[in-house]
N, C-alpha and C positions, 0 to 999 in steps of 0.2 A: 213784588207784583210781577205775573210772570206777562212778559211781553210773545204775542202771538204772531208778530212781524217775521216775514223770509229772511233767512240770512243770505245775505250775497258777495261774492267774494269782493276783494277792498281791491282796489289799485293804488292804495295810500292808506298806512293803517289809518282807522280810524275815521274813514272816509268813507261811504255807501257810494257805490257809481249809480250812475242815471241807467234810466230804460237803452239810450243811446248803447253807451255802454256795455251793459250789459248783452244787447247783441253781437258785439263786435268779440267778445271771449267767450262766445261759445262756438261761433264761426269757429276760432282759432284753432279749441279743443277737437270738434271736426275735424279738423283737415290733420292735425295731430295722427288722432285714432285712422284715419283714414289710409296716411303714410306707414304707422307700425302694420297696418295688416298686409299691405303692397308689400314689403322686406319680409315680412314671414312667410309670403306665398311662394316666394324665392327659394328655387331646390336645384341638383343638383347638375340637371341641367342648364341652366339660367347660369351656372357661377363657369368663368373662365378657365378654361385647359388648364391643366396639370401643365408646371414646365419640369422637364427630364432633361437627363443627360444619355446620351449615349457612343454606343460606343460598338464599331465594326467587329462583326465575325473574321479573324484572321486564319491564317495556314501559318502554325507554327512549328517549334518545336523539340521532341523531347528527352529529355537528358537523361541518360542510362551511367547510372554509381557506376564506377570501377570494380573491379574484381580480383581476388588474390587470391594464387593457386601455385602450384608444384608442376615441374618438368618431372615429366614419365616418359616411359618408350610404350610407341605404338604397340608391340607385342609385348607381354612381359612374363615368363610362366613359373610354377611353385613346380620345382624338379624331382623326385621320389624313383624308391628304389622299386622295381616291377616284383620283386620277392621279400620276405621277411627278412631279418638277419641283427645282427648287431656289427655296427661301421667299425670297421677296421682302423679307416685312414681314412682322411681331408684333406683334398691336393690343392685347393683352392682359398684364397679369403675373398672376406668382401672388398668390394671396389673393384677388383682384378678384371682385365679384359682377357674373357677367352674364346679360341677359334672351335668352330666345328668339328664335333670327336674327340674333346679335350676330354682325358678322364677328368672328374671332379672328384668322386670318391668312392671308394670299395667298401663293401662288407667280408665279414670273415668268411672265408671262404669251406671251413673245414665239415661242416654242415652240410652246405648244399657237394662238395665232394664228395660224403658219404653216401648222398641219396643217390649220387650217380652210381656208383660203385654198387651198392644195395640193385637199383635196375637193372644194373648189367648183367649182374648175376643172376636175377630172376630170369630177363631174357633168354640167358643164354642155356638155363636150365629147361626153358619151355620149348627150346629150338631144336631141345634134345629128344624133347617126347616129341614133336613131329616130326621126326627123322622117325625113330620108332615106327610111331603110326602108320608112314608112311611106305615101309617095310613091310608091315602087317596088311595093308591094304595091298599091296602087290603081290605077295606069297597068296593071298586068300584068292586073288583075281585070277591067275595063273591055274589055282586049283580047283576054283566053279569052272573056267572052262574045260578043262579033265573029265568034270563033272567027280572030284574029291572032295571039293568043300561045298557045306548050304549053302544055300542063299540068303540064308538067316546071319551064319557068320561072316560073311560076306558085307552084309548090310552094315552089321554092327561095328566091322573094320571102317568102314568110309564114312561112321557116324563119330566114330573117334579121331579121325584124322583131321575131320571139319573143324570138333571143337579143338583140339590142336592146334591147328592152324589158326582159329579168332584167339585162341590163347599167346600166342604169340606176335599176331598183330596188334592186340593191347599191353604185352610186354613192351613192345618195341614203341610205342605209344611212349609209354612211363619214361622210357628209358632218355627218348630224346627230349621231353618237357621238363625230366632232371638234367637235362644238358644244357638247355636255354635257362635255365632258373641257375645254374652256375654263372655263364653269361650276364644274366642281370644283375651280377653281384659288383659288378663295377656300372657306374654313375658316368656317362658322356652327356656331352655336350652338344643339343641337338642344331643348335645355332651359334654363327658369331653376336656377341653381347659383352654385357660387365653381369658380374657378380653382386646382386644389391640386397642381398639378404641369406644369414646363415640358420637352421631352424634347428636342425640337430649336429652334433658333434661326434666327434672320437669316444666310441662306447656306448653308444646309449643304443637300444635298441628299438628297429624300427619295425611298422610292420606296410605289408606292400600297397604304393600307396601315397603314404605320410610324405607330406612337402619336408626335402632337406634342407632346399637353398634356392634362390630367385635368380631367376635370371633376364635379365633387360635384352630385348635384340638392341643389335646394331639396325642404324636407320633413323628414319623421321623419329622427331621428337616431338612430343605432346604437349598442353598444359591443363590439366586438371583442375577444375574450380568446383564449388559447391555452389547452388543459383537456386533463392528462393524458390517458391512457387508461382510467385506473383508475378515471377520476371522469364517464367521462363517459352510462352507465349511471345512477348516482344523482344528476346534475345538478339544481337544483331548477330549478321553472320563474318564478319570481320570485325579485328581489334588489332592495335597495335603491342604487342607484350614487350614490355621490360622487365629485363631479369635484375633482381636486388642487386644493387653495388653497381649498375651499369647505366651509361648516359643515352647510347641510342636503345634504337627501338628496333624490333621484329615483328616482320606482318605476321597475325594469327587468323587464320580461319576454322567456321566450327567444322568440327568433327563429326560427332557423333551425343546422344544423349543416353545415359543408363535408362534397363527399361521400369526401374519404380521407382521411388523414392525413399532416402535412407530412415527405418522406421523413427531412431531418438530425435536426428536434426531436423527430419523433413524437408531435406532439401535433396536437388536433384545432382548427380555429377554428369559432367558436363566437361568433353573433352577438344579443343581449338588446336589445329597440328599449326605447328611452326614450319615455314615458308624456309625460314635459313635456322638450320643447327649449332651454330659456329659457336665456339666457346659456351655452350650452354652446356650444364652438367645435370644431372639424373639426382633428383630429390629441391633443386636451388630454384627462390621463393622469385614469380612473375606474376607480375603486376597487369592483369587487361585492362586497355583503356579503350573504351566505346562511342565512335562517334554519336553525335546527337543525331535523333530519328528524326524524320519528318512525318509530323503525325496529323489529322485530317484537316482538323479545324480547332479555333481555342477564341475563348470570350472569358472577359474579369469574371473572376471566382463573385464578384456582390453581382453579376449578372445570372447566376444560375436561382433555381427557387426547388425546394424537394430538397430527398434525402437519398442517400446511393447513387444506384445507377440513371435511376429515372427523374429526371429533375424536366426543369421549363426556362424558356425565357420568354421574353418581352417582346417582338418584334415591331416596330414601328412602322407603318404603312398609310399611304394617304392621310396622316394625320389622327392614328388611333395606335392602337395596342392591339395586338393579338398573341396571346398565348400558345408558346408552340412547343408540343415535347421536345424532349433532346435526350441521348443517351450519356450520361456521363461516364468519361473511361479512365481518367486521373486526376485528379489536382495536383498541380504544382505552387509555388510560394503566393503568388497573384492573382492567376490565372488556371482555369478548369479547361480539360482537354476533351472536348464534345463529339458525338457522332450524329448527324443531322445531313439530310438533303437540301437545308436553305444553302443558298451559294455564299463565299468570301466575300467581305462586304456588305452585308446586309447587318441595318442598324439595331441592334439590340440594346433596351434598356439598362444602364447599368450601375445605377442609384436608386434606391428609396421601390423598390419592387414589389414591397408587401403591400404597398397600398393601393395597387394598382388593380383593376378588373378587365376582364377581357371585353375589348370592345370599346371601349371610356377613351374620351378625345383629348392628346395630349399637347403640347408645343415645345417642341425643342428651343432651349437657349440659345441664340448666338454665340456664338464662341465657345459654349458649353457643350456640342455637339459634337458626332467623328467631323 
């Protein structure tokens, strides 16, 4: 039999509540439904600050790797002979200190003695036709005034006497450029230095030119490094060098910088002269050690946000967030080394970043805070 009665709910199975009753659980359900739609209305303004941590923009700073290079001399030159020849003789070796005008070494000389000998002789045959000429022009002179010779042969005497005469100013030319080209067949020594490199030997033939041998001045001593690219922008301009095998230390200052960079390594040479010489030798391995830079400004590396150079932080202000660029110029282990006009001191976010929006009101922890 199908029953047509309301069902209502029980407060006791098995039990139907009275009309009483029954108004008092629907009240309930009310005020129920009433509370889930208040807590949904709920956004995200209504919900409590964000708490952060943060943490002060500082003035740090930063550490420049060491560097390892070779003592050189300030001047150092590749020496060659001013004329061709095949070397005689090597008066020098490597290592050797020598004084200014020191022979180093000769070429054979029998060559450039013949070309002199060959000039002389030319000269001296052309110095003969203008003696000649010179003859011929004065006999002819003598005789137009007479009115004995033209003025035709006349002409043609003073026409020869000319080229004569350039003919023998270009002998004499020859003669002394094969006399200096004897001369440069011996190898001096344009400065005091050492000897730090031999290129050719006893016999070989050179032509004018060709580096024989090296030679180092005497004087200040250098240190040659090789300096990425990356570094060589913040280079400092002092370093302390230690030479391999030794316990103190030499102030170095920079030098000078090559003007490109070496096409295989791509890096740059980069030379620091040495304050004191003293027992330091020409080729032996120093060590630059660079003090730490002081460089603008620096916040924890979980404070920055981006990628490269251009990144952001968090700034904390009256109790909000403001996203502020910043230029990024290095990272180091911790901490990222920024370029910004916020001042030292100013609180930057430095946990949980990504969740943050520009503007959105935050509360610093207690204790959790710079």
């Amino acid at each position: 039999m199908n029953d047509s009665r309301p069902i209502y709910p029980r407060a006791v199975r098995g039990v139907i509540p009275s009309a009483p009753w029954r108004r008092v659980l629907l009240a309930l359900l009310a005020i129920g439904v009433s509370g889930c739609q208040d807590r949904a209305a709920q956004t995200g303004s209504d919900l409590p600050p964000l708490i952060v941590r943060t943490a002060p923009i500082q003035a740090g700073t930063l550490a420049q790797p060491d560097l390892t290079g070779t003592v050189v001399a300030q001047i150092q030159s590749a020496l060659g002979f001013q004329v061709s020849g095949r070397i005689a003789a090597r008066l020098v070796d490597r290592g050797q200190a020598v004084s200014a005008g020191t022979v180093l070494a000769r070429l054979d000389p029998d060559e450039l003695t013949a070309r002199v000998n060959a000039s002389e002789a030319q000269w001296q045959q052309i110095s003969a036709q203008v003696r000649f000429a010179q003859q011929n022009y004065d006999r002819l002179k003598s005789l137009l005034a007479r009115k004995l010779a033209s003025q035709q042969d006349f002409d043609q005497a003073s026409s020869m006497l000319k080229a004569a005469q350039a003919g023998e100013h270009a002998a004499r030319a020859q003669l002394d450029q094969a006399r200096l080209s004897l001369g440069y067949a011996t190898l001096k020594a344009p400065f005091d230095g050492v000897v730090t490199a031999i290129r050719a030997d006893r016999g070989d033939m050179v032509s004018s030119g060709q580096p024989v041998l090296t030679l180092a001045a005497s004087g200040p001593r250098q240190v040659l490094v090789d300096v990425p690219a990356q570094r060589l922008d913040a280079l400092p301009k002092t370093a302390e060098a230690l030479p391999y095998g030794r316990t103190d230390t030499l102030t170095a200052t920079y030098f000078s910088t090559e003007g490109a960079a070496d096409p295989k390594t791509r890096t740059w040479a980069v030379r620091y002269q040495l304050a004191d010489q003293a027992n330091v030798r020409l080729g032996q391995t120093v060590t630059l050690h660079f003090p730490a830079q002081s460089v603008r400004k620096t916040v924890p590396i979980a404070a920055i946000q981006g990628e490269g150079q251009q990144g952001v932080v968090f700034v904390v202000r009256d109790g909000k967030v403001h996203r502020t660029p910043v230029t990024v110029i290095q990272l180091e282990a911790d901490r990222a080394v920024i370029d910004t006009p916020l001042p030292v001191g100013t609180p930057v976010v430095a946990v949980g970043i990504n969740r943050l929006h520009d503007g959105e009101a935050v509360r610093v922890q207690p204790g959790l805070g710079a």
